[in-house]
C-alpha positions as CSV (number, residue, x, y, z in Angstrom):
1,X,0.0,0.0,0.0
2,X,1.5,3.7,-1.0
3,X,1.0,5.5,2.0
4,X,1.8,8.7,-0.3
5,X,-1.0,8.1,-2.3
6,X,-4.6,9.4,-0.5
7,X,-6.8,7.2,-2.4
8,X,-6.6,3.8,-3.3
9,X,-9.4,4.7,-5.9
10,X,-11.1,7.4,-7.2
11,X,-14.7,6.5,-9.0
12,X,-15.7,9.2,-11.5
13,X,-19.3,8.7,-11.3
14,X,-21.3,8.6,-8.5
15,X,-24.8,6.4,-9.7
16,X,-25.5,2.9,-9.3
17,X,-22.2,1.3,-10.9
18,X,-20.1,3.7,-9.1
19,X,-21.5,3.4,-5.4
20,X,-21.8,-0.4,-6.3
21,X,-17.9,-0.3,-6.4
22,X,-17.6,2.1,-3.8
23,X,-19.1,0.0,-1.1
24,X,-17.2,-3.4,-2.5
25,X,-13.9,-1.4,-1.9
26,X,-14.9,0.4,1.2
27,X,-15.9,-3.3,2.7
28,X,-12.4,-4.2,1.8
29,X,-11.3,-1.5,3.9
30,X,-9.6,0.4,1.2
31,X,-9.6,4.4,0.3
32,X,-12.4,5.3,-1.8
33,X,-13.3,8.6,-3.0
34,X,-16.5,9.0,-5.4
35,X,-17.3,12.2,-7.4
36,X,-20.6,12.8,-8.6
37,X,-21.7,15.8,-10.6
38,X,-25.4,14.6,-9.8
39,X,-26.5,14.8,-13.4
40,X,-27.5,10.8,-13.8
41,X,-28.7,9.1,-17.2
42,X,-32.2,8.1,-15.4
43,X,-32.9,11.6,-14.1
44,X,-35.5,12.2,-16.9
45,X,-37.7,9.1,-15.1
46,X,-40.2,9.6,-12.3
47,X,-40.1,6.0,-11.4
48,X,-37.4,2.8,-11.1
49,X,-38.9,-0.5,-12.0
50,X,-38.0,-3.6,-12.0
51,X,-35.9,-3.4,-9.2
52,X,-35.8,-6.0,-6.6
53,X,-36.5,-4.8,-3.1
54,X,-37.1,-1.1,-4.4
55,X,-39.4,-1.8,-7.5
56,X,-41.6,2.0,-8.1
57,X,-39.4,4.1,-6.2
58,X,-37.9,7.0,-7.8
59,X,-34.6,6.1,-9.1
60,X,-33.1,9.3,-7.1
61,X,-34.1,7.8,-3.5
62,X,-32.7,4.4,-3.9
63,X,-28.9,6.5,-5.1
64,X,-29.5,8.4,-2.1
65,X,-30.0,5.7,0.3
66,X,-26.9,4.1,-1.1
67,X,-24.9,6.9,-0.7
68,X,-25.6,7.0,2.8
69,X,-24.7,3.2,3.5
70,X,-21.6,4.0,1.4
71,X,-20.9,7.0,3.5
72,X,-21.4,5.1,6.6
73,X,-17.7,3.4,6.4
74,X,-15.3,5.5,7.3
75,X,-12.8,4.9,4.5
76,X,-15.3,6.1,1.4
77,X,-15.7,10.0,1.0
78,X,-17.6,12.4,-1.3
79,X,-17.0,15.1,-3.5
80,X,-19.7,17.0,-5.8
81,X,-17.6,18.3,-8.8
82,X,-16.8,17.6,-12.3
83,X,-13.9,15.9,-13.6
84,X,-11.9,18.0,-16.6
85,X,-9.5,15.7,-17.1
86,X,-7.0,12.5,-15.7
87,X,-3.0,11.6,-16.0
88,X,-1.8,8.8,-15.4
89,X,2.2,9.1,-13.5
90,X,4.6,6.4,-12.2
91,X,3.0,6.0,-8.6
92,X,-0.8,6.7,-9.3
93,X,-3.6,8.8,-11.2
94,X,-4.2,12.8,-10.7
95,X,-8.0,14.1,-11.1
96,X,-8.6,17.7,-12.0
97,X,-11.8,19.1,-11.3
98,X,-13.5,21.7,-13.0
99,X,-13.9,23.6,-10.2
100,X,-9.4,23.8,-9.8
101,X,-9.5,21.0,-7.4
102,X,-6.7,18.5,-8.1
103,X,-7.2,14.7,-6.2
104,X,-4.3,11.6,-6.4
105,X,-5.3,7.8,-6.0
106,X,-4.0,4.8,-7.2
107,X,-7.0,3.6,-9.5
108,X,-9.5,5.2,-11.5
109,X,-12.5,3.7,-11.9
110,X,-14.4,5.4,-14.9
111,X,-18.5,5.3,-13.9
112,X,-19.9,8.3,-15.5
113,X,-22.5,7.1,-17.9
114,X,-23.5,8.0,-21.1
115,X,-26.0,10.5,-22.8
116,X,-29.1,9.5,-25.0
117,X,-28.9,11.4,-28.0
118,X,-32.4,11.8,-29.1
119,X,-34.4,11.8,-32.2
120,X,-34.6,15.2,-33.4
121,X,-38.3,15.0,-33.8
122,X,-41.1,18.0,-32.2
123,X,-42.7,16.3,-28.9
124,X,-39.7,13.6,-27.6
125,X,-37.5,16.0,-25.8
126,X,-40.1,17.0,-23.3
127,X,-41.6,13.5,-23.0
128,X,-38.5,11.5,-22.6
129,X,-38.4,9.2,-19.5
130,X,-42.5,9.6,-19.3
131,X,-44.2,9.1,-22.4
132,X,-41.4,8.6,-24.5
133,X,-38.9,5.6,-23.2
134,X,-36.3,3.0,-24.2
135,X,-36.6,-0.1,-21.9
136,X,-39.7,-2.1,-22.2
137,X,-38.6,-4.3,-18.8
138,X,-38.2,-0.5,-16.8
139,X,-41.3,0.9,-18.3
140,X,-43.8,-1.2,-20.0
141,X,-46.2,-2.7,-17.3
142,X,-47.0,1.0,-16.3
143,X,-48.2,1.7,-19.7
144,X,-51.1,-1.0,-19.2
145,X,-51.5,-2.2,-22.8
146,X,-52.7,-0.5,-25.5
147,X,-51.1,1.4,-28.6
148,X,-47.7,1.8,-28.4
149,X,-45.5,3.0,-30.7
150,X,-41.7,2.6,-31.7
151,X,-40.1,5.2,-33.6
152,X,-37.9,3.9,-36.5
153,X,-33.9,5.1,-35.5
154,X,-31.8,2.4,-36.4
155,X,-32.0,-1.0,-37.5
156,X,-32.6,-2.5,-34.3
157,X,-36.0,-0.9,-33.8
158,X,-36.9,-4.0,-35.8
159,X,-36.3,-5.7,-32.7
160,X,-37.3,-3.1,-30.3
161,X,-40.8,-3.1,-32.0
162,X,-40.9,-7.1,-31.9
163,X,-40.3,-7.0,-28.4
164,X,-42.3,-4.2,-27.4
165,X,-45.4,-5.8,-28.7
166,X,-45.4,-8.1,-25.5
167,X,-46.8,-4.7,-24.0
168,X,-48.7,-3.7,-26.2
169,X,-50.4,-3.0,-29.8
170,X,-47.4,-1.7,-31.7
171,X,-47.1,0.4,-34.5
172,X,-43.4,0.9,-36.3
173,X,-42.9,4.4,-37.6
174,X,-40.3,3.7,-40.3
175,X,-39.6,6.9,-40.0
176,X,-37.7,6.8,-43.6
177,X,-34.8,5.4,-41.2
178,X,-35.6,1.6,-42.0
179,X,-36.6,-0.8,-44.6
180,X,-37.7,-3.9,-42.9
181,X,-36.1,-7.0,-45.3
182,X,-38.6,-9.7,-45.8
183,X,-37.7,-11.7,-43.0
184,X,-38.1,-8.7,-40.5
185,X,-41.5,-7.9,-42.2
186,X,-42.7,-12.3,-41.4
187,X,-41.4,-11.7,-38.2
188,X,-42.9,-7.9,-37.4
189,X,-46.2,-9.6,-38.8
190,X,-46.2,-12.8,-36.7
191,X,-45.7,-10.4,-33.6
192,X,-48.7,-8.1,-34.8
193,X,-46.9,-5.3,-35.3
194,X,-48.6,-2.7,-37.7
195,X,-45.9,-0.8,-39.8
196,X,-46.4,2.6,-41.0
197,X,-44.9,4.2,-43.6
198,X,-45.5,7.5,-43.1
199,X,-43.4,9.2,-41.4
200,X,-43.9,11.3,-37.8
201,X,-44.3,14.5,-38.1
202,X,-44.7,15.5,-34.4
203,X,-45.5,13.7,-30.8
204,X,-49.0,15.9,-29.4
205,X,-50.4,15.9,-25.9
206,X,-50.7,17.9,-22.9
207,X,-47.2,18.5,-21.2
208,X,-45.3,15.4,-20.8
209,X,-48.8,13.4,-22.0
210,X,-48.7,11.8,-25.0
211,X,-52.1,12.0,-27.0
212,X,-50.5,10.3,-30.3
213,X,-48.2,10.7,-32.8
214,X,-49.1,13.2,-36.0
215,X,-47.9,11.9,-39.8
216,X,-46.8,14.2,-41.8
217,X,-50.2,13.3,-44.1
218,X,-51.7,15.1,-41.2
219,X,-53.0,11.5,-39.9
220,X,-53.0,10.9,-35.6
221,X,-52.0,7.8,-34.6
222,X,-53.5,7.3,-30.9
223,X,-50.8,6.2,-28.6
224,X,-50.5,5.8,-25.2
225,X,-46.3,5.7,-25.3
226,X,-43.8,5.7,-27.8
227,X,-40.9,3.7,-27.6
228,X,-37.2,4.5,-29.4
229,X,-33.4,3.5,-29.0
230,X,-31.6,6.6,-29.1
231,X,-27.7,6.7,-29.8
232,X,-25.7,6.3,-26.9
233,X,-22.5,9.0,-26.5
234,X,-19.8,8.7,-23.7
235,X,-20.4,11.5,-20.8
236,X,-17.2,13.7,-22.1
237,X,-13.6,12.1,-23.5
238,X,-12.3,11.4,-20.4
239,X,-12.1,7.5,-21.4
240,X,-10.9,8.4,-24.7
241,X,-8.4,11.1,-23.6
242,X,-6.7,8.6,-21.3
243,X,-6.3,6.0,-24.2
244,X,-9.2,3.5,-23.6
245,X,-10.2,1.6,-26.1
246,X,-14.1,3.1,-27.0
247,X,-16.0,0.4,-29.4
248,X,-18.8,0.8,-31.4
249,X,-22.0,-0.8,-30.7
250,X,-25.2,-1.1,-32.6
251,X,-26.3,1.4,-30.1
252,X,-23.4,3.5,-29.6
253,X,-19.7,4.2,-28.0
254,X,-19.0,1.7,-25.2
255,X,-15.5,1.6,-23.1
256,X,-13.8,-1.6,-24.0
257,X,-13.4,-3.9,-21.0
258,X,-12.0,-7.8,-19.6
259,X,-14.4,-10.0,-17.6
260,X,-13.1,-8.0,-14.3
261,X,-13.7,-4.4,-15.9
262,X,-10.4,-3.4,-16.3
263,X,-10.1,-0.9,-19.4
264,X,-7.3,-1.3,-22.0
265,X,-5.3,1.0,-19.6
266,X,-3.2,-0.4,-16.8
267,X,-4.9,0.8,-13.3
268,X,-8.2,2.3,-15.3
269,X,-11.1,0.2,-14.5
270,X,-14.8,0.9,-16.1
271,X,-18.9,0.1,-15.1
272,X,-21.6,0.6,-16.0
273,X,-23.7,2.2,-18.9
274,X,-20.5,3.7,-20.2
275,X,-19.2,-0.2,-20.0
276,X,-22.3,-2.2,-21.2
277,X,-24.5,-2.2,-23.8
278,X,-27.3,-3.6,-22.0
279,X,-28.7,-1.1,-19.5
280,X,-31.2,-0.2,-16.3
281,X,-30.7,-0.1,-12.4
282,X,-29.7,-4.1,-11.9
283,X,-27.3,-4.1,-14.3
284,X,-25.5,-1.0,-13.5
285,X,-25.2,-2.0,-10.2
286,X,-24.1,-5.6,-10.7
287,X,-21.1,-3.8,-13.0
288,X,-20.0,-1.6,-10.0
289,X,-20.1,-4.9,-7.8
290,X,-17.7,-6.7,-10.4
291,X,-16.0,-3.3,-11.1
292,X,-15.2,-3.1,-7.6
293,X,-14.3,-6.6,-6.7
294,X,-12.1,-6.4,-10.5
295,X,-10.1,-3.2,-8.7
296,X,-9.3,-4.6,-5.3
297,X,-8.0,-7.5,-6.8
298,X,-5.5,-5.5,-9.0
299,X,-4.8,-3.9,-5.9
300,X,-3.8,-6.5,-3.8
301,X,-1.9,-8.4,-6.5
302,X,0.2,-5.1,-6.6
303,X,0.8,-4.6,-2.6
304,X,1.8,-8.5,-3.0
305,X,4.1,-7.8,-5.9
């Protein structure tokens, strides 16, 4: 252990993954620091569901109640802040913060999420995370049945709308983004998903309500939801700047990472939505658990070196 060094890991990222890995390395009695700008992915969402023990709660109060059980050991601390930028020197890692704060630790653990970038269509913006969603398993009992739609982004909203119709009556908006191949269209049709050609001209209803979508034939297509997979970006270059390996999904950037989620750079670990393509509450926080134990390791097999 470098006595010199004040943190044995400092998590960028302060959500589900990153307290996850907090509380695995605070267990272990090791120093932990976490900082959190407080802007997370699921913010957008009145409701986390889907979630064992905490199904329906806001997705804020279960991060704030594990904050506090993370705060509780005495070797994890806090920091609001965001984080410019990260080198890497012979003994450790150096944090700047945007505010001119500078922090040292031996790992980095890299747990800051990504952004949706959404469909640049009138009425999603405003409805994103209530009437307009991504994740069928989070969101789709709530809706109760009925209309549904999936707007047409890439070629997986094939599948989205395939699978969304277990909710639902679906309609596909191809949205003159896709052209379903013939065995898409057998398999769209054996699901009973209607396929509209049309494309959306606007969402309409009454502040974050969603009334239906409007065709640019002037047509409205009654809907209780909509569904769509937007493009996923990185939250800043951090990963990138540092020399990760970033890989392309079908649904966006990803930071490359081994079975224990160590990055391609020595002592920078990853979790989370920024380190997995699939993505809600469980997930991300099963990532910070194997994040966490995937850092202590690396530690002790350095002190044992």
């Amino acid at each position: 252990m470098d006595p010199t060094m004040p943190h044995d890991a400092i998590i960028i990222g302060g959500s589900y993954a990153g307290l996850n890995a907090a509380m695995q390395l605070a267990r272990a009695r090791r120093r932990v620091l976490v900082i959190d700008d407080n802007r997370p992915r699921n913010r957008f969402a009145a409701h986390a569901h889907g979630v064992m023990g905490r199904d329906g709660m806001p997705g804020s109060e279960i991060a704030a109640e594990a904050r506090a059980q993370v705060a509780a050991y005495p070797t994890a601390a806090f920091r609001r802040g965001e984080v410019v930028s990260v080198q890497s020197g012979a003994c450790g890692f150096s944090v700047n913060l945007a505010d001119g704060g500078l922090v040292t630790g031996r790992r980095v653990l890299l747990a800051h999420g990504v952004q949706d970038i959404l469909p640049d269509l009138p009425g999603v913006k405003e409805r994103w995370g209530r009437t307009v969603l991504h994740c069928p398993y989070c969101h789709g009992y709530e809706i109760g049945g009925g209309p549904i739609g999936v707007l047409g982004a890439s070629p997986m909203s094939v599948h989205q709308a395939v699978m969304v119709a277990e909710w639902g009556q679906v309609v596909l908006f191809l949205n003159d983004k896709l052209e379903p191949d013939a065995e898409q269209a057998r398999m769209l049709e054996r699901r009973g998903v209607i396929v509209e050609a049309t494309p959306v001209a606007t969402l309409e209803g009454e502040g974050a309500g969603l009334d239906g979508a409007r065709l640019a034939d002037g047509r409205l297509i009654p809907l209780k939801a909509v569904f769509v997979g937007p493009r996923l970006r990185l939250n800043g270059d951090l990963a990138q700047a540092m020399g990760c390996e970033i890989q392309e999904t079908p649904l966006g950037e990803m930071i490359r990472t081994d079975d224990l989620k160590q990055t391609t750079v020595p002592g920078v670990f990853a979790a989370g939505d920024a380190a997995r393509m699939m993505s809600n509450v469980t997930l991300a926080a099963a990532d910070g658990v194997m994040a966490g134990i995937g850092l202590h390791r690396s530690l002790i097999e350095e002190d044992a070196a």
